[in-house]
MIDOSE-1310 file (N, C-alpha, C; in nm, 2 decimals, decimal comma, always signed):
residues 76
xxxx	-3,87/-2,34/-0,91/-3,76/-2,42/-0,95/-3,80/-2,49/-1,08; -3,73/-2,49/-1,17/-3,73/-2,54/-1,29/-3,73/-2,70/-1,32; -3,79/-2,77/-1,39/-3,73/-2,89/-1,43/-3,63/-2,95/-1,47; -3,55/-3,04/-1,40/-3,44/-3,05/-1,38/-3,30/-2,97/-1,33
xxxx	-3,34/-2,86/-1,26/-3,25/-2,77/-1,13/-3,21/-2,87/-1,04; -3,06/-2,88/-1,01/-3,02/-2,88/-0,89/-3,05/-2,85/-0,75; -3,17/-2,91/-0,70/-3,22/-2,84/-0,57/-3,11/-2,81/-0,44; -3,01/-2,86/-0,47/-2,86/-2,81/-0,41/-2,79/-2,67/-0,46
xxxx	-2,78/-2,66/-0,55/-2,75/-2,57/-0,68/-2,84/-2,40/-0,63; -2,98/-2,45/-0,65/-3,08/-2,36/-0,64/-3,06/-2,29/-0,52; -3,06/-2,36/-0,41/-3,06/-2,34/-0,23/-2,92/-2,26/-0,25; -2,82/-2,31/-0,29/-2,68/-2,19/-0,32/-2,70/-2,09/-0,39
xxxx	-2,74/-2,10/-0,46/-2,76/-1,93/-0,53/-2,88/-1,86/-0,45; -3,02/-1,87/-0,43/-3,09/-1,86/-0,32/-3,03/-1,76/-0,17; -2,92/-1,81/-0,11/-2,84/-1,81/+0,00/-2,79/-1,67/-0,06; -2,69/-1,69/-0,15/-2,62/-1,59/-0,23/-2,67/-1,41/-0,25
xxxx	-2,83/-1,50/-0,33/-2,92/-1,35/-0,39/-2,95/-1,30/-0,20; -3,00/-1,35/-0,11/-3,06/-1,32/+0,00/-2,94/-1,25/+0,06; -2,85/-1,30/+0,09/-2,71/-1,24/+0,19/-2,68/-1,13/+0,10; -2,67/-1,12/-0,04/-2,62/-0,93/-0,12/-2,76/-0,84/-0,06
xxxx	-2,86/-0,88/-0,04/-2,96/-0,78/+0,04/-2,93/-0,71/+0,14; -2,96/-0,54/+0,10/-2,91/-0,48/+0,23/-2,95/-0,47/+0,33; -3,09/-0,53/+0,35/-3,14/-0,55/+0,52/-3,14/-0,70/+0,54; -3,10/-0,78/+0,49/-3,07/-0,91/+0,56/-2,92/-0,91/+0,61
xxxx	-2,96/-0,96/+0,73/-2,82/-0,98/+0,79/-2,77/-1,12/+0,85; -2,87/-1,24/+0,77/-2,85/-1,36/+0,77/-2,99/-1,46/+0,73; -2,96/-1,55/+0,74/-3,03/-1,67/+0,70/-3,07/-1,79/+0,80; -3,19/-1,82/+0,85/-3,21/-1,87/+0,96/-3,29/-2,01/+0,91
xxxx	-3,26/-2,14/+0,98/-3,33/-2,25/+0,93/-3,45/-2,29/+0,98; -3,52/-2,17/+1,11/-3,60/-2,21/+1,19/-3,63/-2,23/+1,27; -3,73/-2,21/+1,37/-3,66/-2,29/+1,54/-3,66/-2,38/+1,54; -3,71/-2,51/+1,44/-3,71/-2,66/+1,42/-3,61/-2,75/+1,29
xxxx	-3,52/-2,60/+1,28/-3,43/-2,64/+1,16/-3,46/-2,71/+1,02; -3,59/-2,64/+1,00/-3,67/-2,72/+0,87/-3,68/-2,63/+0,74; -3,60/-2,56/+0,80/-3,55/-2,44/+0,67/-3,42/-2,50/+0,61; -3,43/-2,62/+0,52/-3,27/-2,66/+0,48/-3,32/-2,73/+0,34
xxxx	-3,18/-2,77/+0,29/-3,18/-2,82/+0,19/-3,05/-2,95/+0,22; -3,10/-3,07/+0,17/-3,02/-3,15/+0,18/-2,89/-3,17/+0,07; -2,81/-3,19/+0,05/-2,67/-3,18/-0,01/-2,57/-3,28/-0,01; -2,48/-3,30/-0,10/-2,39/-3,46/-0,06/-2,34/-3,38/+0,04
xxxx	-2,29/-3,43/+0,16/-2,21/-3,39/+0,28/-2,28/-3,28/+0,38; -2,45/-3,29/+0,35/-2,45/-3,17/+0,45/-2,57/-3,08/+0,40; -2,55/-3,01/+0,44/-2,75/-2,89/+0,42/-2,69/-2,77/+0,40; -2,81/-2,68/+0,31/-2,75/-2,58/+0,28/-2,91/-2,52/+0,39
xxxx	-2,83/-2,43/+0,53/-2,96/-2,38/+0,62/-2,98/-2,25/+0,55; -3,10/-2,21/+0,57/-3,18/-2,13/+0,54/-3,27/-2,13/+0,44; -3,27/-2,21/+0,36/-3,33/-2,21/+0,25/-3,36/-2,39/+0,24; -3,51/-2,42/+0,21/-3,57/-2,57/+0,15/-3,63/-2,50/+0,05
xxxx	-3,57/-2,65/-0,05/-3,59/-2,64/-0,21/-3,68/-2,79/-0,19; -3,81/-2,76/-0,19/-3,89/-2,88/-0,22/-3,94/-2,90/-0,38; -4,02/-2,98/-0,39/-4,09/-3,01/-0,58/-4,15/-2,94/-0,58; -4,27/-2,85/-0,45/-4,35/-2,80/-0,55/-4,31/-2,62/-0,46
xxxx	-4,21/-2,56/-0,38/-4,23/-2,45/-0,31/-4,05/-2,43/-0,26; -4,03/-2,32/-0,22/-3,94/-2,29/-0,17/-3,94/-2,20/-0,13; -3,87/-2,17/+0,02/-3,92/-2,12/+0,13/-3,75/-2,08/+0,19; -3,77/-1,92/+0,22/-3,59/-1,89/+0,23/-3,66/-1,82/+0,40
xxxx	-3,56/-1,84/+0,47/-3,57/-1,74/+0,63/-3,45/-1,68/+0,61; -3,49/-1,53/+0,60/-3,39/-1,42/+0,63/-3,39/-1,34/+0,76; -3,29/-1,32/+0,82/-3,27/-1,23/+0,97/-3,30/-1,11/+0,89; -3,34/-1,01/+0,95/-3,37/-0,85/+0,87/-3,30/-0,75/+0,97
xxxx	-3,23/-0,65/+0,90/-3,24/-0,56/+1,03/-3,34/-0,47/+1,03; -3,33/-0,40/+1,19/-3,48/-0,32/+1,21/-3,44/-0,23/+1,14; -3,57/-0,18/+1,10/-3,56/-0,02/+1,01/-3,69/-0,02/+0,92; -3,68/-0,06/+0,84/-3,79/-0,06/+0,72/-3,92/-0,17/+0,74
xxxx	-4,00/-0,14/+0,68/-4,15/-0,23/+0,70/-4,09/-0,34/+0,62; -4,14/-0,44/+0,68/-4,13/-0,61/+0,66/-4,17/-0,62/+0,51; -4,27/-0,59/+0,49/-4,29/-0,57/+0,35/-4,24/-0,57/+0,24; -4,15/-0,40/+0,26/-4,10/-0,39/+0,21/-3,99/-0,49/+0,13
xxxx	-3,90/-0,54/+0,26/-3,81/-0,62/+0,23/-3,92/-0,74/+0,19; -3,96/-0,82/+0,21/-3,97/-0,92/+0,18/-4,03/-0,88/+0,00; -4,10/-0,76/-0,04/-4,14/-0,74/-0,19/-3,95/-0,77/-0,24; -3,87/-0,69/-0,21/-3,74/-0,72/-0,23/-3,68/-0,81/-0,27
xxxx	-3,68/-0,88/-0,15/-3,62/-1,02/-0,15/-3,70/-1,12/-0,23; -3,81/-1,13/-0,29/-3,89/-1,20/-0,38/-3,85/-1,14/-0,52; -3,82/-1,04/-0,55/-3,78/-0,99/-0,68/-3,61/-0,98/-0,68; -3,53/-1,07/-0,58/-3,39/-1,06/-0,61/-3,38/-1,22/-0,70
């Protein structure tokens, strides 16, 4: 994240690039729901936009090595 980004902003487009992926089939906050982003009115789940990291949980479907997708999804 850039200096002076929207960490609301960021976590929306984040969500966006991850869901056009063709083996995600969603976005998960975690089993302790600490995959979020806070927002006026609310959290954007799956995705925390912290200062210094950010951290997206995607559902994947089965098929391809984890890897794979995840090189993917880091270069979307």
């Amino acid at each position: 994240m850039g200096a002076g980004e929207d960490p609301g902003e960021v976590a929306r487009r984040l969500v966006r690039e991850a869901e056009g992926l063709p083996d995600v089939v969603g976005l998960s906050s975690g089993g302790f729901g600490t995959l979020t982003t806070p927002v006026p009115g609310g959290r954007v789940r799956g995705v925390a936009v912290r200062a210094d990291s950010v951290e997206v949980g995607v559902v994947v479907r089965f098929g391809r090595p984890l890897p794979e997708i995840a090189a993917e999804a880091r270069r979307a």
